[in-house]
C-alpha positions in Angstrom: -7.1 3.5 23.4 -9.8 0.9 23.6 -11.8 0.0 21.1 -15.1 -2.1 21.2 -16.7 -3.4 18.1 -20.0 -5.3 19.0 -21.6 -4.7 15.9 -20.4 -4.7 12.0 -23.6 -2.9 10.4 -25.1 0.2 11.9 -27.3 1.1 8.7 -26.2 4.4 9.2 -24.5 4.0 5.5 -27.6 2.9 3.5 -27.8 6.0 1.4 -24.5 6.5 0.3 -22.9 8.2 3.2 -20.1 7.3 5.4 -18.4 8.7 8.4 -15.2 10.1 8.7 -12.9 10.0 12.0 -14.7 12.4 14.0 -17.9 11.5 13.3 -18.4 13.6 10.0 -20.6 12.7 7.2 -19.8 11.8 3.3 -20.7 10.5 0.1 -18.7 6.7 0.0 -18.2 8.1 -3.9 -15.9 11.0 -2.6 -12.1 10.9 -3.3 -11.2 11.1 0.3 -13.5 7.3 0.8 -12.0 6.2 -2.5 -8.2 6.7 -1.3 -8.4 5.3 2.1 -10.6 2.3 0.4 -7.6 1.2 -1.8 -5.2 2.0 1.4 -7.6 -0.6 3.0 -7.2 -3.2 -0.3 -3.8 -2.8 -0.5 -3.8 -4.0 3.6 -6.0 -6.9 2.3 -3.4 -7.9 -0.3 -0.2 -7.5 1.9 -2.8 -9.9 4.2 -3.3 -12.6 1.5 1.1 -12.3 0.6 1.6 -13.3 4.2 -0.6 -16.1 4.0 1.8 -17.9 1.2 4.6 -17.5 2.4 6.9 -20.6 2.9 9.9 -21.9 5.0 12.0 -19.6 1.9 10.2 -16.2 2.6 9.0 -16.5 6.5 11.7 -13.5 6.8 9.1 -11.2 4.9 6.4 -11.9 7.8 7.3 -9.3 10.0 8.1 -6.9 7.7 4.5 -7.8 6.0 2.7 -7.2 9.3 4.8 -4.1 10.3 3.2 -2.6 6.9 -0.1 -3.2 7.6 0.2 -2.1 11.2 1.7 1.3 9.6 -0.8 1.1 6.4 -4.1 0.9 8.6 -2.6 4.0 10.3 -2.5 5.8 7.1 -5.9 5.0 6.2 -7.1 6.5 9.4 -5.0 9.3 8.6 -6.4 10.2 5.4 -10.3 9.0 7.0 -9.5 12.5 9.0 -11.3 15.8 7.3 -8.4 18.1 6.8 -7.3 19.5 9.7 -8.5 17.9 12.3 -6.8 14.9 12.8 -6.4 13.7 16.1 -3.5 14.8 18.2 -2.9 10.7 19.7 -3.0 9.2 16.5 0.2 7.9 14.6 0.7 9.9 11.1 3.5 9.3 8.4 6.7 11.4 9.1 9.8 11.3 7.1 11.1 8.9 9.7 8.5 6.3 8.2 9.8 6.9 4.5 14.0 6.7 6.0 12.5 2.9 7.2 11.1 1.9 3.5 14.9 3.0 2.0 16.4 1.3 4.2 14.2 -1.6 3.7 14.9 -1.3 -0.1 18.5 -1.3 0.5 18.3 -4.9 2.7 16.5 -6.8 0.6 18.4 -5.5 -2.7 21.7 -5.7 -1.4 22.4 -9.4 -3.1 19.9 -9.3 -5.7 21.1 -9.0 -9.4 21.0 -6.1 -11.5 18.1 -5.9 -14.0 18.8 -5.6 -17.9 15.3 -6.1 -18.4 11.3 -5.4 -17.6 10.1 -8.4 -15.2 6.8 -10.0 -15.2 5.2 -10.5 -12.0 5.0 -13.9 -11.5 7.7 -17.0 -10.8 5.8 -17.7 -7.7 2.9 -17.5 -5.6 4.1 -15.5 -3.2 6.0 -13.2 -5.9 3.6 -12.5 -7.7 1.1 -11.3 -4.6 3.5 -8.9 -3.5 3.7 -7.3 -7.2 -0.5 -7.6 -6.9 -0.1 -5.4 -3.7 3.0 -3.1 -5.4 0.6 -2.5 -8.2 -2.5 -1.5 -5.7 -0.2 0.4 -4.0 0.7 2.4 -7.0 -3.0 2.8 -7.4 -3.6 4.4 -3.8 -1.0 6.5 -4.9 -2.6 8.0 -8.1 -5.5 8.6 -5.4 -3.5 10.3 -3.2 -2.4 12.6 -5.6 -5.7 13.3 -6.8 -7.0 13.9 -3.4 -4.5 16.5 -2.5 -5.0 18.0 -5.9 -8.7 18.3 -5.0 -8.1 19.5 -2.0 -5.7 22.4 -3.0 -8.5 23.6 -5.7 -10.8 23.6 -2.8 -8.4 25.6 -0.7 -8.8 23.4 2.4 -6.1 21.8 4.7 -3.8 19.8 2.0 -2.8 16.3 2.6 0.0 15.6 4.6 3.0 15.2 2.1 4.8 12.5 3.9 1.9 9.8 3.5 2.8 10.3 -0.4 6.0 9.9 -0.2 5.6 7.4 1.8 3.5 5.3 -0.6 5.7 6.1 -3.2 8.1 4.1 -1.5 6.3 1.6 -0.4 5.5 0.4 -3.7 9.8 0.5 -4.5 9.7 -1.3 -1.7 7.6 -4.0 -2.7 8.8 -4.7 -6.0 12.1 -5.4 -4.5 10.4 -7.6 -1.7 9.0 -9.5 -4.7 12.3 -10.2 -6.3 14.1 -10.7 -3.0 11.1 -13.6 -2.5 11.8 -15.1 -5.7 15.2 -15.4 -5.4 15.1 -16.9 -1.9 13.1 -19.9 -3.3 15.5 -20.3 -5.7 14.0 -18.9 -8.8 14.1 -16.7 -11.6 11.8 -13.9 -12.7 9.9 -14.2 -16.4 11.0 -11.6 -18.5 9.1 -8.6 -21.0 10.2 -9.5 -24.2 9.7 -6.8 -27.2 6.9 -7.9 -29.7 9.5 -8.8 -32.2 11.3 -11.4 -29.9 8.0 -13.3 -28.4 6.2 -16.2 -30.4 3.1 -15.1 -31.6 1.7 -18.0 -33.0 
């Protein structure tokens, strides 16, 4: 498929509407434009992470860029009025969610048990990819609520894989952030309970 982009604005969105794939109209304030928009900021974060990484965490690169690939995917997906998606484009399948487990299982494999809440943080690159785990789990909560709205409004649901597969996603990310940490060598902060912590 070729796509040409020779301009960025169009003005065809000054009052509030958008289109969908397909050419539809509607508001930018609809649940359907809110949901692929975090999809879209959650891309942007996973963008930034890459950008940090260091000789330690190159490893994550193309596992980073292999998630956005998939995550602008799923934002087209999800851009597509119930329905009427395309028949050529890529959509989640339960394939896609098998990948993230087995992600999850590589990078946990070595890393310690937790007997505590983390903090996200340690490092740079750490604590971008728990900023992108907890947009992720944001896009999620919009998922759900789009398919919720959707079933009220008896149209076409939402395809149940792409929430499954965000769930995962953001396991999979919290464990990518601890597997960075521990390959440059360093150790998570820890939630302590009120009654442990100095507050002076």
């Amino acid at each position: 498929m070729s796509i040409k982009i020779n301009r960025v604005y169009t003005r065809s969105g000054d009052k509030g509407q958008t289109g969908l794939v397909g050419g539809e109209r509607t508001s930018k304030a609809s649940k359907q434009v809110q949901t692929y928009g975090d999809i879209d900021e959650l891309n942007c974060v996973l963008g930034l992470a890459r950008t940090s990484l260091n000789e330690a965490t190159k490893s994550l690169d193309p596992i980073l860029e292999n998630l956005q690939q998939e995550l602008f995917d799923v934002g087209a997906e999800i851009a597509s009025p119930p329905g009427a998606i395309p028949d050529s484009m890529w959509t989640v399948e339960d394939t896609a969610v098998a990948r993230l487990e087995k992600l999850c299982d590589e990078l946990g494999r070595d890393l310690p048990e937790l007997d505590s809440f983390i903090l996200p943080g340690g490092s740079r690159v750490c604590a971008e990819i728990h900023l992108a785990r907890a947009v992720c789990r944001r896009a999620e909560r919009s998922l759900v609520e789009l398919r919720d709205e959707q079933a009220a409004l008896n149209v076409p649901v939402l395809n149940e894989a792409v929430l499954r597969y965000v769930n995962r996603l953001s396991d999979a990310l919290f464990i990518a952030a601890r597997w960075a940490l521990a390959a440059e060598g360093k150790t998570a902060p820890l939630w302590q309970p009120a009654g442990k912590r100095n507050q002076s």
